[in-house]
C-alpha positions in Angstrom: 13.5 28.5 -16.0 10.5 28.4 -13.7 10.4 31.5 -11.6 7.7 32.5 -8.9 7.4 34.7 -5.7 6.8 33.1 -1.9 4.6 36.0 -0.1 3.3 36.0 3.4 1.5 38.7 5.9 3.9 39.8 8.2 3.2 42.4 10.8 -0.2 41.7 12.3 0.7 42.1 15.9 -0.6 45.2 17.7 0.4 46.9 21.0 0.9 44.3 23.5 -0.6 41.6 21.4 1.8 39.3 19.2 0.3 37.3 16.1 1.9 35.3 14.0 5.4 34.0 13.4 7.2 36.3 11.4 11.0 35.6 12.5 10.5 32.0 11.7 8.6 32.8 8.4 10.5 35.7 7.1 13.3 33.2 6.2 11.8 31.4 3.6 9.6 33.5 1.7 10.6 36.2 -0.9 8.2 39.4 -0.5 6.3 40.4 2.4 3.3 41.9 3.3 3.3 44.2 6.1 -0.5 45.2 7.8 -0.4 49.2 7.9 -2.4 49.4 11.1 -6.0 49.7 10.0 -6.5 45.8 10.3 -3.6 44.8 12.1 -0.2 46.3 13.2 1.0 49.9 14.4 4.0 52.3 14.0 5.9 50.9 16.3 5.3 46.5 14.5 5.6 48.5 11.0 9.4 49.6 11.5 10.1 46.6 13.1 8.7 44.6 10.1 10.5 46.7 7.4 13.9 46.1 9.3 13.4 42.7 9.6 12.5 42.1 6.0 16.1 44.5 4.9 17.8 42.4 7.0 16.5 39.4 5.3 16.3 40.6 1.9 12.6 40.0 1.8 10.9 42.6 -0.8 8.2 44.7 1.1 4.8 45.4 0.1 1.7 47.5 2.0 -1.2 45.1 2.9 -3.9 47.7 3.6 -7.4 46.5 4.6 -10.5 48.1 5.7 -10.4 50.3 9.2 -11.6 46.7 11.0 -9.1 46.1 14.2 -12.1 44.0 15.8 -12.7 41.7 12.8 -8.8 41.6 11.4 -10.1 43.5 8.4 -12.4 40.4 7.4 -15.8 42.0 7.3 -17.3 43.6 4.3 -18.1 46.9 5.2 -19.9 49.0 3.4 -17.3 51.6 2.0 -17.6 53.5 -1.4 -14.8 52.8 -4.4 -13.7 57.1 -2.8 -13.4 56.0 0.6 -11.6 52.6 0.1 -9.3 54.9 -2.8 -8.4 57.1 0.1 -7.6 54.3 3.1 -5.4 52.4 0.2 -3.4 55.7 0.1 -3.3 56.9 3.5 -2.0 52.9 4.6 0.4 53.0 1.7 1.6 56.2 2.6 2.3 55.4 5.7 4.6 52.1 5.0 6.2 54.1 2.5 7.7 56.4 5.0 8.9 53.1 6.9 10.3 51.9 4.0 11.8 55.2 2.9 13.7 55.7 6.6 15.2 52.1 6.5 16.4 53.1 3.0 14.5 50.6 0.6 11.6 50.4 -1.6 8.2 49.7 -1.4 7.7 46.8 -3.7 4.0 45.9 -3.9 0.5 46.2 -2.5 -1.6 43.5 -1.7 -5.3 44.3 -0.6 -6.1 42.1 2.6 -9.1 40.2 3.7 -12.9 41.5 2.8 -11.9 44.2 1.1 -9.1 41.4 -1.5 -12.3 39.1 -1.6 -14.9 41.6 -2.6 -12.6 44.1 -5.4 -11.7 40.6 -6.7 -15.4 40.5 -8.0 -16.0 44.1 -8.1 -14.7 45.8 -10.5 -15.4 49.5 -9.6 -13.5 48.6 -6.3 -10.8 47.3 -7.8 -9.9 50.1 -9.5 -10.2 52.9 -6.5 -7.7 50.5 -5.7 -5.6 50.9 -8.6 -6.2 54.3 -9.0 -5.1 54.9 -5.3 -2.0 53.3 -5.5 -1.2 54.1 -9.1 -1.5 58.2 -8.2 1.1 57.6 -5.2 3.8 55.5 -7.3 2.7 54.6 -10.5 6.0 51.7 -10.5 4.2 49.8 -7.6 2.8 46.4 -8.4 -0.4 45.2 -7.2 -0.5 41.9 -6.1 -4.3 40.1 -6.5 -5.7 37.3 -7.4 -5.5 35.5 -10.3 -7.9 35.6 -13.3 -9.8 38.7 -11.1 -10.8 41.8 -11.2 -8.2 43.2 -9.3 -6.1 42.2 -11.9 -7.9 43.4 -14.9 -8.4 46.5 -13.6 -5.1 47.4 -12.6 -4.0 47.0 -15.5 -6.4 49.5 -17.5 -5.2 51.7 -14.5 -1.4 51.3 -16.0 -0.1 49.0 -13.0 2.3 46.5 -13.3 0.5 43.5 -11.8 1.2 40.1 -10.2 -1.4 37.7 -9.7 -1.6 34.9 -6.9 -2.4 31.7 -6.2 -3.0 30.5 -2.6 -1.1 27.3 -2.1 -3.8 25.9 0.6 -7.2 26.9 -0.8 -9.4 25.3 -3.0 -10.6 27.2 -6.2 -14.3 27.1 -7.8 -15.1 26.6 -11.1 -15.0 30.5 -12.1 -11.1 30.9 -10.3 -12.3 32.0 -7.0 -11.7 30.2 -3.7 -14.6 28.3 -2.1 -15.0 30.7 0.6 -13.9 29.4 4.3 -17.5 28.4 5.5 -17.9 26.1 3.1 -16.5 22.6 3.4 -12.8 22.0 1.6 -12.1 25.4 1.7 -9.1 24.8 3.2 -6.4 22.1 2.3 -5.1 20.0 5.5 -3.1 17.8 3.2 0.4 19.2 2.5 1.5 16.3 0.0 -1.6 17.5 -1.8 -1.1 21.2 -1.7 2.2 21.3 -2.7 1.6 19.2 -5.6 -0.9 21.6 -6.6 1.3 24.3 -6.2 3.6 22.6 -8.2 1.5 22.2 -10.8 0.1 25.9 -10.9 3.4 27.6 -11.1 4.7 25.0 -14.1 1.6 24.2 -15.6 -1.1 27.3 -15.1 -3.9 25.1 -14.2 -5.6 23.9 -10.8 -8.2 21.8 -10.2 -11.6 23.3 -9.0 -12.8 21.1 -6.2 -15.6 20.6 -8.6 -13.4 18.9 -11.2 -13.1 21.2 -13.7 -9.6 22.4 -14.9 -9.4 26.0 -14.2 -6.3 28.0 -16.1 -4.9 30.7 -14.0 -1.0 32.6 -13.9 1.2 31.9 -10.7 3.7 34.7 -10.2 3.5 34.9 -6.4 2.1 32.0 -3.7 0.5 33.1 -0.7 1.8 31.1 2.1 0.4 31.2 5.9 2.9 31.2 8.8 0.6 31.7 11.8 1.3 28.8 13.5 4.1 26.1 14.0 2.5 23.7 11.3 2.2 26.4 8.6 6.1 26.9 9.2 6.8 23.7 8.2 4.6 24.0 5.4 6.5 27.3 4.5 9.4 25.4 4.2 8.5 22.1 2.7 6.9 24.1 -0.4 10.1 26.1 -0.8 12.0 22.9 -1.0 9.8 21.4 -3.3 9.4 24.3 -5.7 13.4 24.7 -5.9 14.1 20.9 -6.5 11.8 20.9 -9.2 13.5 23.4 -10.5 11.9 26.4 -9.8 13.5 29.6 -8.6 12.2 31.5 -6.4 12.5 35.6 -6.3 10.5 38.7 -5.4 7.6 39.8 -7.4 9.6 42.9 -9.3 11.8 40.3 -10.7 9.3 38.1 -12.3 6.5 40.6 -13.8 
């Protein structure tokens, strides 16, 4: 049987601003990723995310990015592989004890934004990463994305890993998505995407919006639920996975 996790990033709202849709997403995805307050989120959105997520049976992972409120943790900054080792742990840390107090685990981390994009190509980054998360719980799985560094080097580190496909992006040549400036970046038709989803979780290929066949592993899809649209989308791709016969579950179950 077909198995493959439905992730999201849940938590993003901040003090008395609200972003995203997470009661209406949390319902169909399988593992979540809660911001730990350095791009998005604070105390106060992180216990209510871990609750929410118990109560849903939604696995919980840390989604640590750069110390970037102002740019949602989507600027490259220029941190060292010591610095970004020590904000992975001190966000981690910090969703641990969330997770600890509501009496669950913490399941995964997921790097968000510039600092996801650039250790996916840069290796020395990607494993302060690893290393960070590996000397806090050595049993956490880091989610990254497929066929990239993140993943390679976690794995030297001794991590479990999971890698990811993005259900709405387009993918270059080399397994990387065509970043968001560039035209097609972003799939608008859902017929399309899910198809493609589909076809990465049964068959471990997508195609580059170059034409060429790129092979790559699908144990978690990242899913968007910021807006009424991507909702629906949520839920159509669920449906589709499961009638073509594919289970869905939470990352620790399938790697």
């Amino acid at each position: 049987m077909y198995k493959v996790d439905l992730n999201s990033d849940l938590g993003e709202s901040f003090g008395n601003y609200t972003i995203g849709l997470d009661s209406e997403v949390i319902a169909h995805i399988s593992s979540a990723n809660v911001a730990c307050g350095y791009h998005a989120g604070d105390p106060l959105v992180m216990d209510k995310t871990v609750k929410a997520a118990k109560a849903a049976g939604v696995a919980v992972g840390a989604h640590p990015g750069y110390p970037d409120l102002m740019g949602f943790g989507r600027r490259k900054m220029a941190a060292t592989p010591k610095e970004v080792k020590a904000y992975i742990q001190y966000q981690v840390g910090a969703l641990m004890a969330f997770c600890e107090a509501n009496g669950i685990s913490l399941q995964h981390v997921k790097p968000h934004g510039a600092m996801y994009n650039t250790a996916a190509k840069d290796p020395e980054l990607a494993r302060a990463i690893a290393e960070g998360i590996y000397e806090v719980d050595r049993d956490i799985i880091l989610l990254g994305l497929a066929n990239s560094c993140l993943i390679s080097e976690a794995e030297k580190v001794g991590l479990r890993t999971a890698s990811e496909v993005f259900a709405d992006r387009a993918y270059q040549a080399d397994g990387s998505l065509v970043p968001r400036s560039q035209p097609g970046a972003v799939l608008h038709d859902k017929d399309e995407a899910i198809r493609r989803t589909v076809r990465m979780v049964k068959e471990g290929k997508v195609t580059a919006i170059t034409g060429e066949e790129v092979p790559l592993k699908a144990d978690s899809i990242c899913v968007h639920g910021d807006n009424p649209s991507a909702v629906e989308f949520v839920k159509n791709i669920r449906a589709a996975l499961e009638a073509d016969g594919v289970q869905i579950a939470p990352i620790a179950e399938i790697v």
